[in-house]
Structure formats: C-alpha cells, structure tokens
N, C-alpha and C positions, 0 to 999 in steps of 0.2 A: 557440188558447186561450192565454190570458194572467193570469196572478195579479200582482198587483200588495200589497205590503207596506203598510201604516200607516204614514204619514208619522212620520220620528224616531220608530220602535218599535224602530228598535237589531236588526228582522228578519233571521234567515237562512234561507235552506232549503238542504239535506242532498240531496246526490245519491250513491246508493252505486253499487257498481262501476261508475264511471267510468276509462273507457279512456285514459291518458296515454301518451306518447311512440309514437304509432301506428309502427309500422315501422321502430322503432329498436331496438338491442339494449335499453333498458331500459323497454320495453314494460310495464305492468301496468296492475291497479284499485287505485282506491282509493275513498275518500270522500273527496267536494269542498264545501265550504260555502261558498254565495253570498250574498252583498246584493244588493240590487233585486229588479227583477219577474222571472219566469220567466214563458219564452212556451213551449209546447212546439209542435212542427209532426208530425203523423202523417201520413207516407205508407206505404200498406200496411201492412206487420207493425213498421213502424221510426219510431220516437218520436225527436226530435232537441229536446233540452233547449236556450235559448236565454238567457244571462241578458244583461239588459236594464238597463245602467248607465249614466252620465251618461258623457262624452271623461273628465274630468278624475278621476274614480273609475278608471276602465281604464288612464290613464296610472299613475298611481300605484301601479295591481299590477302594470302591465308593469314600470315603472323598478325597484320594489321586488323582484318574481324576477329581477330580471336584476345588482344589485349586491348589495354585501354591507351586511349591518344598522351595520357600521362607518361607512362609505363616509359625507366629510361632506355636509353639506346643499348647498354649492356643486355636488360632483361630481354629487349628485343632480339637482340644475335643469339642470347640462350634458348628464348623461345625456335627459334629456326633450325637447331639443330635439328631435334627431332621430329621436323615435317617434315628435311630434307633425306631422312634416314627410309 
C-alpha cells in the first residue's frame, strides 16, 4: 500500500514511536516527520513504514544529519560526493 502527497503541498506525515539507534546504547522512540510518499509493507503482525523520496531529497538529509548547520556550502557538496558514490 502506498499514499502518495499532492504535488508542492508542502505534505508530511507523522510516524510516532519510531525506533532509532537500534542496538546501540542510545536506543529510543521518537516522532519522525516525513516528505513524500509512504509505502507501508505488512508481513504478519509487523508493518514496516517506507518513505519514498527522490536520490537528491535523501542526499540532502543524509549530508544534512551528518554535518553541522555551520559547515559552509563547499564542505557540504564535498561531503555528498561520497554518499552519492
């Protein structure tokens, strides 16, 4: 099953307790808000949420959690190389 957003609607959808850092000491839930489409997949009793974004939307929240809101614009496109590789 898949939901798809309204083109340029500015859409998110809200996932709550979402499990982050699986098996690390900093282990919790939280709330997650997504853009794009969300797919979900059901197997048996276990729902597995999928959000469904363009390379260059994903690069852009990888680069972005991985340096600082500082960090200038150069260091940022050098960061990207090697996510996109």
């Amino acid at each position: 099953m898949i939901f798809y957003p309204q083109p340029n609607a500015g859409i998110f959808f809200e996932l709550k307790d979402v499990t982050i850092g699986i098996n690390f000491h900093w282990e919790r839930k939280e709330v997650q808000r997504f853009q794009g489409a969300l797919k979900i997949i059901v197997e048996g009793e276990t729902l597995t949420a999928i959000n469904v974004i363009s390379i260059e939307d994903y690069l852009t929240s990888v680069i972005s959690s991985e340096m600082s809101a500082t960090a200038s614009l150069e260091l940022k496109r050098m960061q990207s190389f090697p996510e996109a590789g």
